[in-house]
C-alpha positions as CSV (number, residue, x, y, z in Angstrom):
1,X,10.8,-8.9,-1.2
2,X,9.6,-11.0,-4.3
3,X,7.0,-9.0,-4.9
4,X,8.9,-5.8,-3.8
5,X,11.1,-6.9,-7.0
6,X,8.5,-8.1,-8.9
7,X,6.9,-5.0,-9.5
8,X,10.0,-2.9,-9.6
9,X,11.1,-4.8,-12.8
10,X,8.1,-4.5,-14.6
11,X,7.5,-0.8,-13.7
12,X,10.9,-0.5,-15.1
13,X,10.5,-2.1,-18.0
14,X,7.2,-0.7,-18.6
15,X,9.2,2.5,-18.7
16,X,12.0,1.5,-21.2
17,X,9.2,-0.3,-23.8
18,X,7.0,3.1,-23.4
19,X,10.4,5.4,-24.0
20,X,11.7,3.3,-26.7
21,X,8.3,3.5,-28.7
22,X,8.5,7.4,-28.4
23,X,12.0,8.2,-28.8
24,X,13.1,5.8,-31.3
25,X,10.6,6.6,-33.9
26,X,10.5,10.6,-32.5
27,X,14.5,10.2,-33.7
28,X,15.2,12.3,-30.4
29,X,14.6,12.4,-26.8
30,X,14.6,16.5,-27.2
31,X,10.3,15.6,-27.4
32,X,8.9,17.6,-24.6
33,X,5.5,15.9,-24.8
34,X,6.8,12.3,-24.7
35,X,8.3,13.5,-21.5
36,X,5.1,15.3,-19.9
37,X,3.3,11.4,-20.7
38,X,6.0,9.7,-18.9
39,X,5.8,11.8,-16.3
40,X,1.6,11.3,-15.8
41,X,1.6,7.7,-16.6
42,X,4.6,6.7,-14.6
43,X,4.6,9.1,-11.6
44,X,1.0,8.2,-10.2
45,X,1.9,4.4,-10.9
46,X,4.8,4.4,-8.9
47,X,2.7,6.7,-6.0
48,X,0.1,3.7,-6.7
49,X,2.5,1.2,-6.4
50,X,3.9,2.2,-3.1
51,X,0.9,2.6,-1.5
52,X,-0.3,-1.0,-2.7
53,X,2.5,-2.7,-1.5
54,X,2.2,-1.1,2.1
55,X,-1.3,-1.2,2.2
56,X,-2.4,-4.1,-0.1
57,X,0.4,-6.2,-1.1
58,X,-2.6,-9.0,-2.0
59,X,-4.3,-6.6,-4.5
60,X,-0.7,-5.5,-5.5
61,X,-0.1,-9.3,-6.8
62,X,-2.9,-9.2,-8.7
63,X,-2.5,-6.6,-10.6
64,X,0.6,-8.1,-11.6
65,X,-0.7,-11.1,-12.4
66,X,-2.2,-10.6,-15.3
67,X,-2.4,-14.4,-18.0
68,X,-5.6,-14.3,-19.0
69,X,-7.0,-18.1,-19.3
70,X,-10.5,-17.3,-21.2
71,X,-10.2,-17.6,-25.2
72,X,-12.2,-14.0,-25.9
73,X,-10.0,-12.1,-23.1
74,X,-6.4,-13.5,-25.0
75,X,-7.6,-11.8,-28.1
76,X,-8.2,-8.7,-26.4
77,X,-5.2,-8.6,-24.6
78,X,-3.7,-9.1,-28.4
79,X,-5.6,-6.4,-30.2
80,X,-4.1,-4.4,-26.7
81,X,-0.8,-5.3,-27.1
82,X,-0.8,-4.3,-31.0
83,X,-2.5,-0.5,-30.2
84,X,-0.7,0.9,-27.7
85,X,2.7,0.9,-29.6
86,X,1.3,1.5,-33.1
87,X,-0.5,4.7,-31.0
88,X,2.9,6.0,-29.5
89,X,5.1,5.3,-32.8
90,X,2.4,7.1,-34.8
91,X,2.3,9.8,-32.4
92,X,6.3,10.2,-32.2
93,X,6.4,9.7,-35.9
94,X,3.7,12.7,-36.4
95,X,6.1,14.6,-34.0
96,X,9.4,14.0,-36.1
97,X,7.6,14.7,-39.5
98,X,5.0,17.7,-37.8
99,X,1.7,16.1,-39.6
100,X,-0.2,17.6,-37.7
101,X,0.5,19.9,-34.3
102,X,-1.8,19.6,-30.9
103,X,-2.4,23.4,-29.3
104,X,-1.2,23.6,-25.6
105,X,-4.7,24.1,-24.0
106,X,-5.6,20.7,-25.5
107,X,-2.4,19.1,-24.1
108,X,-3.2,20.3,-20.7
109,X,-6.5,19.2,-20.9
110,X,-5.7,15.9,-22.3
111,X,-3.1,15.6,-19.5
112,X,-5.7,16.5,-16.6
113,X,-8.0,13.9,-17.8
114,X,-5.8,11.5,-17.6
115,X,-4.9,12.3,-14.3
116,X,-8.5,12.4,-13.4
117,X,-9.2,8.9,-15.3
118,X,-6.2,7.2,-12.6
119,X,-7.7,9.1,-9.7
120,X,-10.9,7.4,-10.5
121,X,-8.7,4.3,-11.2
122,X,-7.7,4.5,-7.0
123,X,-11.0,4.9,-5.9
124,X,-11.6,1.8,-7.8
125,X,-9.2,-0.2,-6.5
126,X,-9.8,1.4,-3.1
127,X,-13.7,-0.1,-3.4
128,X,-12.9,-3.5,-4.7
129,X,-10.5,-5.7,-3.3
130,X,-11.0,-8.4,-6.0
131,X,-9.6,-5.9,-8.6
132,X,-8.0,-8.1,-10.8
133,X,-6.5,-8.0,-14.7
134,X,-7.5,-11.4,-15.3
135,X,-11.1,-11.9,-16.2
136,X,-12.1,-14.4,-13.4
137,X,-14.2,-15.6,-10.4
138,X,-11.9,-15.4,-7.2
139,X,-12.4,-17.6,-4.0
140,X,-14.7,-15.3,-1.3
141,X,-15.4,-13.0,-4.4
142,X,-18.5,-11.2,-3.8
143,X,-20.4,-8.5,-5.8
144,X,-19.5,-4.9,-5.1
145,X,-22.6,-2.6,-5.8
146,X,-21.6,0.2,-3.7
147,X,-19.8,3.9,-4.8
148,X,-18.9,4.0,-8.3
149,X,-19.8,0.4,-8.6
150,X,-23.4,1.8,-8.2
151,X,-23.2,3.8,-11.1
152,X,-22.2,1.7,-13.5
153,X,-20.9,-2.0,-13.5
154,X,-17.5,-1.5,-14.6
155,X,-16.1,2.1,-13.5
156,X,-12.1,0.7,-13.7
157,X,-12.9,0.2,-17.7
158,X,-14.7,3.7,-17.7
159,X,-11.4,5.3,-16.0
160,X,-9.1,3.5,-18.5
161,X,-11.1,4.9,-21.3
162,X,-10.2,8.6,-19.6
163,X,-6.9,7.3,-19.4
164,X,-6.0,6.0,-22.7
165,X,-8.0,8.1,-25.2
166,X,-6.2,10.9,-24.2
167,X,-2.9,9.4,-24.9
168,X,-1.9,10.6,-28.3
169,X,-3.1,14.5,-27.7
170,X,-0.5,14.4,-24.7
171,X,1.8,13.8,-27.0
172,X,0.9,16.1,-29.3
173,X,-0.4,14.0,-32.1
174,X,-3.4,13.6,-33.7
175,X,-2.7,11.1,-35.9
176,X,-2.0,9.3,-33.2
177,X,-5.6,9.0,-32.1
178,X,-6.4,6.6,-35.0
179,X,-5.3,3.2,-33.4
180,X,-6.5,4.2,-30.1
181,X,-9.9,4.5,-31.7
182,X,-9.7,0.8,-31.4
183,X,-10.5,0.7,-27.3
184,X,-14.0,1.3,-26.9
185,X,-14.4,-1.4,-29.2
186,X,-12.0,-3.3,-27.2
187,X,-13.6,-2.7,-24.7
188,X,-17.0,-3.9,-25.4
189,X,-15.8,-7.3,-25.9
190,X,-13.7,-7.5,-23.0
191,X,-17.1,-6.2,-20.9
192,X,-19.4,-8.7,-22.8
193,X,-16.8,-11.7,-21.8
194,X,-16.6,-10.7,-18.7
195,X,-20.3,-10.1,-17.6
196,X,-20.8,-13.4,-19.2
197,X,-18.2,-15.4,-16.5
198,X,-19.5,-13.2,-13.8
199,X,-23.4,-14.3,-14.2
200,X,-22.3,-17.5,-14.8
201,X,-20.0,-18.0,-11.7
202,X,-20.1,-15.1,-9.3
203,X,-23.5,-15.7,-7.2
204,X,-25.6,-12.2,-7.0
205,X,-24.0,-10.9,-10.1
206,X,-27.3,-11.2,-11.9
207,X,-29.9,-9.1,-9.8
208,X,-26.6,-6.7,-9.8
209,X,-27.1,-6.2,-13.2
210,X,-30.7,-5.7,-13.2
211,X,-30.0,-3.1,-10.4
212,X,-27.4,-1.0,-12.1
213,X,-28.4,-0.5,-15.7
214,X,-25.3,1.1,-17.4
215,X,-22.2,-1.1,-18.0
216,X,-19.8,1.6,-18.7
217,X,-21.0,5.0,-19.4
218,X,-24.4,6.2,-17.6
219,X,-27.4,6.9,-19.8
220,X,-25.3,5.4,-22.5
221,X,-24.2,1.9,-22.3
């Protein structure tokens, strides 16, 4: 039940931070696309959730375990922790003051690659038992090459980056993509870190690499 609990405080919390960002600045909670965000980011993680803590309470702890221990990965969690709510204020902020105005077929689009980036986030999770949000060698942890893990090294990152860059056209803004500009980049530290540990400490990790070429986006990087 700790862990039932665990997770049902942070998912709620998650949810007052995220509505607080939006509505606050928005000067309203009459802000349909804040709403149609809540409802893809929070729905599937609570569907996600669920499952996990039937299924895979293990993996389920840690996810939400998530104190990051290597120098590099704290300041990426920082830069994190500073662009997501500059990204929604800017976005509910563009709403209240109409800087600029997202069309409806890009809003729907937006909002079905998201979806699609935390569908590939499951099959992820799904593949990879060691899933975890710290950057770190785990006891037993053995190299997963299979699936989407045979595509590229790192598909979880490539599914957060359908996630998240979609973020401020769902809610209408494109102002709001400015900040968010900032993951890729974010990203490529985080992935450079991490491989780094990995080679270093996870045994196989290195002929993995030189099997799958692409670290995040095939034929690209």
């Amino acid at each position: 039940m700790k862990l039932f609990w665990n997770a049902l405080t942070k998912l709620l919390l998650g949810l007052v931070l995220v509505g607080l960002f939006l509505f606050l600045p928005a000067g309203t909670v009459e802000y349909p696309n804040a709403w149609i965000f809540l409802g893809v980011l929070f729905v599937p993680v609570t569907v996600m959730g669920a499952v996990l803590f039937w299924k895979a309470p293990d993996l389920l702890e840690k996810r939400l375990h998530h104190k990051e221990t290597e120098k590099t990965q704290k300041g990426v969690i920082a830069l994190s922790g500073l662009m997501f709510p500059v990204g929604f204020i800017l976005s509910a902020l563009d709403f209240r003051f109409w800087w600029s105005e997202v069309p409806t077929w890009l809003v729907i689009l937006s909002s079905a690659l998201f979806l699609g980036g935390y569908a590939m986030f499951a099959e992820v999770m799904r593949e990879n038992a060691y899933l975890s949000r710290t950057v770190e060698v785990q006891q037993g942890q053995r190299v997963i090459s299979t699936g989407l893990y045979g595509v590229v090294r790192h598909p979880m990152y490539l599914a957060t980056l359908l996630m998240f860059l979609p973020i401020p056209l769902i809610l209408g803004s494109f102002w709001g993509l400015i900040p968010m500009l900032l993951y890729p980049v974010i990203l490529v530290i985080r992935i450079l870190n991490e491989e780094k540990v990995l080679t270093e400490g996870l045994e196989g990790y290195a002929e993995y690499k030189s099997k799958v070429r692409y670290r995040l986006i095939p034929f690209v990087w």
